[in-house]
Structures are given as structure tokens and as C-alpha cells.
N, C-alpha and C positions, 0 to 999 in steps of 0.2 A: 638616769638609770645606770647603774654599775652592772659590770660582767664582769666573773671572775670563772674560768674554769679549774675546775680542782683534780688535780692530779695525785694526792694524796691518797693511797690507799683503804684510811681510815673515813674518808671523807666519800669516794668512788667517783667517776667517772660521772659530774654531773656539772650543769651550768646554774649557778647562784644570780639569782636577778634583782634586784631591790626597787621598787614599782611605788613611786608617790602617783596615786591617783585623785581627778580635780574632786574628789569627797574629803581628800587628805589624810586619809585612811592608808598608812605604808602596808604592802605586800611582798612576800619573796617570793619566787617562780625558781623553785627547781627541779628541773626537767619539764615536764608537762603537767607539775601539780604547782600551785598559786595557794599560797594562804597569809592568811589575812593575821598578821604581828601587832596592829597601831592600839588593840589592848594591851599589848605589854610594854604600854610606855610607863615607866616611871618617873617619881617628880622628879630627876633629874637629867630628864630625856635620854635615856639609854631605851633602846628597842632593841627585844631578842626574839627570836624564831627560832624553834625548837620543829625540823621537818620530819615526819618519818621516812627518812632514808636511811642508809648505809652511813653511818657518822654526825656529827653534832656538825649542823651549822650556825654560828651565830655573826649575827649583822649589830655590828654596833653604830649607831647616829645619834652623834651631840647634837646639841639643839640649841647649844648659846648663842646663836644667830638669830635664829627664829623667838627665841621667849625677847632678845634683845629687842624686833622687833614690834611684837606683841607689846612690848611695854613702852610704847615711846605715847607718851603723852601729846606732843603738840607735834604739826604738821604747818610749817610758814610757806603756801604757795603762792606762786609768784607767775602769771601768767605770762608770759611773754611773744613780742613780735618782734624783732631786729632793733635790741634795745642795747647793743653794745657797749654804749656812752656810758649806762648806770647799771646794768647788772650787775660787776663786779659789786660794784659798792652796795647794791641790795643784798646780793647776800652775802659781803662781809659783818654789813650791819646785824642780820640775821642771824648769823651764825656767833658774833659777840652778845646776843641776847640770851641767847641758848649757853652760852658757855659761862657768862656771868648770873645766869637764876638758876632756881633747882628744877630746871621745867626739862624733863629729857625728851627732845624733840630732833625734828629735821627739816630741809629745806628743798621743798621741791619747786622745780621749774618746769612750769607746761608748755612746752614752746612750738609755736602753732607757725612753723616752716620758715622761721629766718632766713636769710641769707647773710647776712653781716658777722657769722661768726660767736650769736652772743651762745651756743649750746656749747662750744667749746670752753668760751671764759665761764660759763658759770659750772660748768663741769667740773674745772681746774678749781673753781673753788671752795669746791666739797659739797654742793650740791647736788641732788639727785636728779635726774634727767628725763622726761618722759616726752616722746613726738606725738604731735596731736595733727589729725591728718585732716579732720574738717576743720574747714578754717571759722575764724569768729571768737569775738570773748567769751561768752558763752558757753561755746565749745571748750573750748581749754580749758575753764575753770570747772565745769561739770567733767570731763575725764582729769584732770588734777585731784579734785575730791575724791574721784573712783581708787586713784593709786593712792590718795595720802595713807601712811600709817598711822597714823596720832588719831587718838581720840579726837580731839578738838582740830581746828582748822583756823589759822589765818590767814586771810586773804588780803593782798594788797599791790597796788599798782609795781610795775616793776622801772619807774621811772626816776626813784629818787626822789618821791614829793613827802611820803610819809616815813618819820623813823621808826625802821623797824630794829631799833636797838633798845625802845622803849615801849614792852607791848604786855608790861607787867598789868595795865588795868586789864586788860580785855582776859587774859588768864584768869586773875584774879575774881574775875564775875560769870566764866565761864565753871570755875569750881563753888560757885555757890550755888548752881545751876541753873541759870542761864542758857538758852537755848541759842537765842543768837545777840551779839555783842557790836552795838553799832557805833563806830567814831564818829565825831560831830566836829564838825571843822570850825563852824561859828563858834562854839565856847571853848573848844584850845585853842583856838587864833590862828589867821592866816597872813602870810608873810603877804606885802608891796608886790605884784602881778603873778602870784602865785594862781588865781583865781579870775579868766575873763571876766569882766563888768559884768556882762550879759548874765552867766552862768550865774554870778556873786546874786545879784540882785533881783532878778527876773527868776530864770528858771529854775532854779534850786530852791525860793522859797514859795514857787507857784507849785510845781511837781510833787513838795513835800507837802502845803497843804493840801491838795486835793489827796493824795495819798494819807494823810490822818482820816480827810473825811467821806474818802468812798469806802475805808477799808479800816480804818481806826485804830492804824500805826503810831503808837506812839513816840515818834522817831522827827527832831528835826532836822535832821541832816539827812533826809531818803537815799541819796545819791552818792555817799562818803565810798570811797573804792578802799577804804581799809574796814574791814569787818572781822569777826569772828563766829563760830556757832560752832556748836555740837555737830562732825561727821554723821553721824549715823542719822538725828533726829533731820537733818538735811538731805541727805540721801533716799530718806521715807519719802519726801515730798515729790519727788518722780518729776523733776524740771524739767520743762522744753524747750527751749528758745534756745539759741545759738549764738545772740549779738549781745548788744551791752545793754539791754534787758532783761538780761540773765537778772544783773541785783536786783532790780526791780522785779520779780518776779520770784526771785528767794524771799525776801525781806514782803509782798503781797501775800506768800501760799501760807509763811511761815502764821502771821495774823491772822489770816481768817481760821488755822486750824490751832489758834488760841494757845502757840508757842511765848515762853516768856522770852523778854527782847526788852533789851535796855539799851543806854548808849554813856559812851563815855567819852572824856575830850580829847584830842589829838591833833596834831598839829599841822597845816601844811605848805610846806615852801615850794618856792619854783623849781620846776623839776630840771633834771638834769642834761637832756637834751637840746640837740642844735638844733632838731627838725621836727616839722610841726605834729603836735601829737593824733594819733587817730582820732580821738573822737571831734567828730562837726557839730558844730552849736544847733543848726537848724535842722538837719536830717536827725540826727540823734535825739535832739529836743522833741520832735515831732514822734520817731519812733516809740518814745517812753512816753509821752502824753496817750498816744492813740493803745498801748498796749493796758498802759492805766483804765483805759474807758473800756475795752474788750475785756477786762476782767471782772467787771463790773457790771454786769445786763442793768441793773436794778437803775444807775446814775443815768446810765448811756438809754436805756430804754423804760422801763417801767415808770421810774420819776416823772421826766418830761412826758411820755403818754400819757399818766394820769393827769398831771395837771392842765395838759393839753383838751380832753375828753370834760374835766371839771369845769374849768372855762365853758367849753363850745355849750355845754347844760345850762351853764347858769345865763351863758348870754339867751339863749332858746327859752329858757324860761320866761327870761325874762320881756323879750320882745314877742313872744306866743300869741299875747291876744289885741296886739299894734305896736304902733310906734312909742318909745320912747322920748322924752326930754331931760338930760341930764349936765348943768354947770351950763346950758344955754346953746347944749349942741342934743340936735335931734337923732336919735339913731334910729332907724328904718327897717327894710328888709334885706337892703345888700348887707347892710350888718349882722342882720339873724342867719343870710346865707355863709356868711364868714362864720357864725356859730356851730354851723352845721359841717363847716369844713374841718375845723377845729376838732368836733368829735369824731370826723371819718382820720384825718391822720393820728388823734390820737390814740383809738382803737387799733389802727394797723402797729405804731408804736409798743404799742401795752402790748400784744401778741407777739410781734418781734424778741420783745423782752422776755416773754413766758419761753419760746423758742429756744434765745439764745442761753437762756438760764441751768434749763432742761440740755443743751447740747456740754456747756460746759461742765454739768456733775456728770454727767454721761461718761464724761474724758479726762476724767477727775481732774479738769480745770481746775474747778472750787468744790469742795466740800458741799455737800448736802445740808442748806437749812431747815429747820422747824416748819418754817410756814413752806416751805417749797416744796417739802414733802406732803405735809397737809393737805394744801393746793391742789399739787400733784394725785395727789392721791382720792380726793373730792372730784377733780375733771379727767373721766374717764373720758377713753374716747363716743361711746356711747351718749353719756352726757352732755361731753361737747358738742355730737353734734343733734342733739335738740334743742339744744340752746341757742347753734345756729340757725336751725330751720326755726323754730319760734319766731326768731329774731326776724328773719327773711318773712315769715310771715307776718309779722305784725307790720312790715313796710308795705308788703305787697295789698294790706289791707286798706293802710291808709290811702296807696298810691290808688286802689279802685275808687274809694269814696271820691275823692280829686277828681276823678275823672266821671265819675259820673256828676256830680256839681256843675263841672265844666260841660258836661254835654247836654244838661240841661239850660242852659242860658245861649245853645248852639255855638258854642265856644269860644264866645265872643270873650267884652269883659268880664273879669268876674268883680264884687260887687261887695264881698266878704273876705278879708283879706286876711282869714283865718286860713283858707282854702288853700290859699299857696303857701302858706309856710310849713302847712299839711304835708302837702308837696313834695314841699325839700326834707325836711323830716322824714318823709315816706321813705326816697331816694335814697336816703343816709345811711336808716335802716338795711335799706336791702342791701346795698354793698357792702356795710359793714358784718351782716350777717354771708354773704356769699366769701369773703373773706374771713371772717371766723369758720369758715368752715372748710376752708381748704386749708388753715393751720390747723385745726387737729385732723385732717388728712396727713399731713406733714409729719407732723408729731407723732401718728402713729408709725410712719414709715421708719422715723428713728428711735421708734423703741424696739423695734424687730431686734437687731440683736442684742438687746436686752432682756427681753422675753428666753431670746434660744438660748442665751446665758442661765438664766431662770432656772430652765428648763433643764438644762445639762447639770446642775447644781442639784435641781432636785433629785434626777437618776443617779445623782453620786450617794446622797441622801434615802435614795430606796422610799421618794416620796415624790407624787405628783402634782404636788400645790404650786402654782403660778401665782404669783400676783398683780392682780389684773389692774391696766391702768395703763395709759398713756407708751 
């Protein structure tokens, strides 16, 4: 805000204000009257106010600051934790990239509470600065995006493992439009203990396959810490996680909501440092496996429930009216009761999955599929629960037959050994149905505020249509 009191005659006895408000909309305030200038911007940012007072005021604001920023193309962040060792050199490297392409960019540092000093040196060397108070990778790099200027974004360790003084492909594929830009360490090559065993061979080609094929990434390097994408088309994707799941979790939201994503090679050497890096092969490796599988209802629960449930059938089928003999081993009825257990967990599985499926579009986790809406929208709660009281019924029926069988032989043996597999089938039933039925009890509780969403949407709409369901 600028104050100027004017003593000029021609002007009178009044206080000139000039007022950037967060709409970005400039105002002048003089005296008790505020009006509104930021239309009389011209293209070459001069703003004037014409007030009706006693004399002509006019407010002149250049703007070659702001269109400079406005037009910076690329945005190189650089997370950081007490990396004093290699910051300098990250973003020297950085900042000779930008000086030798025609890419007009900047170099920002997220730096999530050092104490070594590294805000200082990278300060000193012409990078931009930003304090990030929650701690975490994650963190920092989700408020880093918030401040980049550039159109595009890259992101990379700030440890001295990847050069960023060569980041012509990922531009490059970023302006053909490309949404997110993956390096692949295995085909540009990695330096002699640049890369743990462990990581090298184990977890990085376990993580990235199941990441093709829970989520159909096509990325072999899932875990490469130098990336690039499109700011904005990343910033849509509303990321949560705060630890070094964040990439995993960009590079997840970014495929299932059918973002184009390619990858291209790059390189990496031992990094620069004396001390050992944050991340832990086994807590971190565990962290990104079990967030991979919560992303996923469908792997984590629906798959294994149904084939769980398809088994427990066919073995009940199959053993239904006796024993079996098969390859010279007899199977029985502890085995039809193992059929029967099979299809009680994996009914509770299958429902867990519809649960956790339904919880994650709720929280725009994942994206809303075809059939999950379908689904969704076929098992009301009404529906659901006739399906469980059916269900519940048809056990409780079987479970009377059984018992009167049995109390006609005074409860002794019984004789037909249809009777008890009756039985357990019956049993199966009923708790799988008294369980379906406390998940869409469930289910309905977490559509409440979806409904009141609905609802409030409609009254904005000046219509009362809900849509009914779960």
C-alpha cells in the first residue's frame, strides 16, 4: 500500500491509497471513496484512476515484474533438508541449464527447517527461497508446486545424484504435451553404488511392477526422484500424503485420471553427501508398498475376496453330496468346512473392498469408475438390505431343516451326511448375510454427507432431486 498525502492545491487536502486486493483487482482510496482502476490496465501495464475529487489523481504501476513473472516457463524445485554438502552445486547446475536453453525459468528451494545453513547458500545463489513448516517430503514438494511460477515443474533430489544441467528431454516432452515426465534410471544408466542392491534389484523393480499392474503406469522406473509435469494439471489432482509417498501418489492419481506420462532416460551417480541419506530401505519400502495397496480396494480387497468366495463354491460344490477322491487323497468334510470358511472371509473381503472403494471416490482418493458407479448405483441401501435379510433367510432356513433332521433321530448320529454340510452352509449363510448387512448399514452412514452435499447443490440449483443410493 502506498500513502501519499497531497498538499497541493489543485489536487486538495486528501489521502491517495493504492490497494492490491487478493482478487488482484488494484484500487485507489481517496478519502472515504475506494474505486475500482484494475480495468484501466493497458497492455503495457500502466493503471490510471481518474477520482471525482478536487484535481486529477493519477497512480502509475509498471508491471515488468509481474508479466516477467507471468511468463517464466519452467520452475526447477529442489526440496530440501540440511543438504549443505550439494545444494550449492544443485543449483549451480540448475541455474546453468536455464542460462544455456531458451527455457526462461527459476530455481526454487523448499526447505523444510534445516539447520546447516543450506537456505543461506542456496539463497546466495540465486535461488528462490520458500520455508516449509510441516515437515516431510511430501510436504515440501506439494507447497514448492504451490509457489512455483513456471508453467511446468521439475522436481528432483537436492543431493547431487541427478544432473540438473541436462533436463532438455523432460522440457522437451513437456512442450509436446505431456502431462507428467518420468526419468528412468535403468536406461540412462547408473553409476558403481549410486544405487543400494536392495533398492537396485528388489524394490524398485517389485514397486514399479505392481504399480503397472494395479494402476497401469506405464513407467519403469515408478520411484526415479527426478520428474517433471505440468504445475496446474498436478495441482488439480488435490495430493495428500506428506512423506516420500507423495511421488507415488502423483505419478498413481496422475494414471488413473488418464494423464499422458512418458519417461525418458537420465542418469544417476552417487550423491554428494558424507551422511546417510533420509530415506530407509525398509520403513520406506513398506510405506510405498502398503500405500500402493490402499490405493487400490480392487487388488487389496475385491480380487482376493472374489477368488476367495469362488474357491470356498466350487470346493462346496463339489463335496455337497460326499466325499471326494482326487490324485489318491480323499477330501471329506473338514475340507467342505474349510469351503465354507473360504466363502465367509471372502464375502467379508468383497464388502470391505465395495466399502473401501466407495470411501476413496468419496475423498476423491480415486476417480469414480464405470462399473462403481453402476454398482453403486444398482445397491441402494434398500436393496442391500434385502439381499441381506434374503440371505440371512435362506441360512436360517437351512439351519431349521438341520435341526429338525437332527431331532428326529433324537440327536443322536445322523446317517445322511448331506445334513451337516446343510449345516455349515446354513451357518455360512447367516453370517454372511448378518454381515452384509451391517455394511450397507455402514455404507449408508457414509453417504450422509453426500446426500447433504446433494442436497445443498440442489437448493443452489433451485431443484430438489437427490440421488438416491448408498
Amino acid at each position: 500500500m502506498l500513502d501519499k498525502n497531497a498538499s497541493s492545491p489543485d489536487v486538495g487536502h486528501y489521502a491517495a491509497s493504492v490497494i492490491l486486493s487478493r482478487s488482484n483487482k488494484p484500487k485507489i482510496r481517496i478519502g472515504n471513496e475506494e474505486i475500482d482502476f484494475g480495468r484501466h490496465l493497458d497492455a503495457r501495464g500502466l493503471r490510471c484512476a481518474f477520482g471525482p475529487v478536487t484535481g486529477l489523481v493519477v497512480v502509475l504501476m509498471m508491471a515488468d515484474d509481474r508479466r516477467r513473472i507471468e511468463g517464466l516457463e519452467l520452475t526447477i524445485l529442489l526440496p530440501c533438508l540440511d543438504e549443505a554438502e550439494t545444494i550449492e552445486t544443485c543449483v549451480d547446475k540448475a541455474m546453468s541449464y536455464l542460462a544455456s536453453s531458451d527455457v526462461r525459468g527459476e530455481v526454487l528451494v523448499a526447505d523444510n527447517g534445516s539447520t546447516d545453513g543450506s537456505q543461506q547458500l542456496a539463497a546466495a545463489k540465486g535461488a528462490r527461497l520458500i520455508q516449509v513448516r510441516d515437515r516431510g517430503y511430501g510436504s515440501a514438494l506439494r507447497n514448492g508446486i504451490l509457489a512455483a511460477r513456471g508453467r511446468y515443474v521439475v522436481m528432483a533430489d537436492a543431493d547431487d545424484s541427478y544432473d540438473l544441467s541436462d533436463l532438455g528431454l523432460f522440457v522437451a516432452r513437456l512442450r509436446e504435451g505431456y502431462d507428467v515426465v518420468m526419468g528412468n534410471r535403468f536406461r540412462g544408466g547408473i553409476a558403481p553404488g549410486a544405487m543400494p542392491f536392495l533398492h537396485r534389484y528388489l524394490g524398485n523393480p517389485v514397486l514399479s511392477f505392481l504399480g503397472r499392474l494395479f494402476f497401469g503406469v506405464k513407467a519403469g522406473d515408478f520411484h526415479c526422484g527426478l520428474r517433471a509435469f505440468n504445475r496446474e494439471r498436478i495441482q488439480a489432482l488435490n495430493l495428500h500424503t506428506t512423506g516420500m509417498e507423495f511421488a507415488s501418489e502423483m505419478l498413481i492419481s496422475a494414471a488413473l485420471r488418464s494423464y499422458r506420462i512418458c519417461e525418458v532416460p537420465t542418469t544417476l551417480k552417487k550423491d554428494g553427501r558424507s551422511r546417510p541419506p533420509h530415506l530407509r530401505t525398509w520403513r520406506d519400502g513398506w510405506r510405498h508398498l502398503s500405500f500402493l495397496l490402499m490405493l487400490s480396494p480392487r487388488w487389496l480387497f475385491i480380487y482376493p475376496g472374489f477368488a476367495l468366495m469362488l474357491l470356498g463354491v466350487c470346493i462346496a460344490v463339489l463335496l455337497f453330496s460326499g466325499p471326494v477322491r482326487i490324485a489318491g487323497v480323499t477330501l471329506e468334510i473338514k475340507t467342505f468346512l474349510v469351503g465354507a470358511i473360504a466363502i465367509l472371509i471372502g464375502s467379508q473381503t468383497l464388502t470391505c473392498g465395495l466399502i473401501a472403494q466407495r470411501f476413496a471416490v468419496r475423498y476423491q482418493l480415486l476417480p469414480e469408475s464405470k462399473w462403481n458407479y453402476r454398482l453403486m448405483s444398482f445397491l441402494t441401501f434398500e436393496r442391500g438390505l434385502i439381499v441381506a435379510i434374503s440371505v440371512i433367510g435362506l441360512g436360517t432356513a437351512g439351519f431349521v431343516w438341520s435341526f429338525l433332521i437332527w431331532a428326529s433321530v433324537d440327536f443322536g448320529n445322523l446317517a445322511n451326511p448331506i445334513v451337516l454340510r446343510v449345516l455349515i452352509i446354513s451357518l455360512t449363510f447367516i453370517a454372511t448375510g448378518v454381515q452384509l448387512g451391517f455394511t450397507v448399514f455402514l455404507a449408508g452412514i457414509m453417504s450422509i454427507p453426500n446426500r447433504r452435499d446433494q442436497a445443498l447443490a440442489a437448493l443452489d440449483q433451485g431443484s430438489s432431486e437427490i440421488t438416491p443410493g448408498w
